[in-house]
N, C-alpha and C positions, 0 to 999 in steps of 0.2 A: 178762554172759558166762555161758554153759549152764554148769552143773555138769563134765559131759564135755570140755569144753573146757578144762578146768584140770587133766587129767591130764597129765603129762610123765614121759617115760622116759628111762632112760640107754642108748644105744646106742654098739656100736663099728664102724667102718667097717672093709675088709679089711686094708686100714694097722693098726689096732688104737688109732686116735684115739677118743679117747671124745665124744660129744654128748650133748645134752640136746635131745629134742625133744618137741613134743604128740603122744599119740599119734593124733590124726587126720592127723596131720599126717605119718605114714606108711603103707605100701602093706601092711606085715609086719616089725612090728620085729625078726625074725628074720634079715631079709635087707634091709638095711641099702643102697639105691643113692644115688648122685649127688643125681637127681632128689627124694630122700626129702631130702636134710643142707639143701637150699637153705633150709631155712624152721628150720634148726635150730643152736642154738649149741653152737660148739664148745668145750672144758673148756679150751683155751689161753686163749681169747678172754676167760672170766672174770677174768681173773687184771688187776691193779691193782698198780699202781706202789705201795712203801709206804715207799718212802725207805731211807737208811740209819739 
């Protein structure tokens, strides 16, 4: 894997969800669409069961 290829950013969609995505892997991390979040994880999604 390229060098560039291992950058990742936090972005937020217009909801104000937070992701984590590469940034190639967006158009304008400024402006955040649909089309961009597909390849990108959402900050819910991390989250792991850790019992009581």
């Amino acid at each position: 894997m390229a060098e560039h290829e291992k950058r990742f950013v936090w972005v937020k969609d217009n909801a104000g969800n937070e992701y984590v995505c590469r940034v190639d892997d967006l158009k304008d991390p400024k402006k955040v669409d649909e089309d961009d979040l597909k390849n990108c994880l959402d900050d819910a999604s991390r989250a792991l069961p850790i019992g009581d």
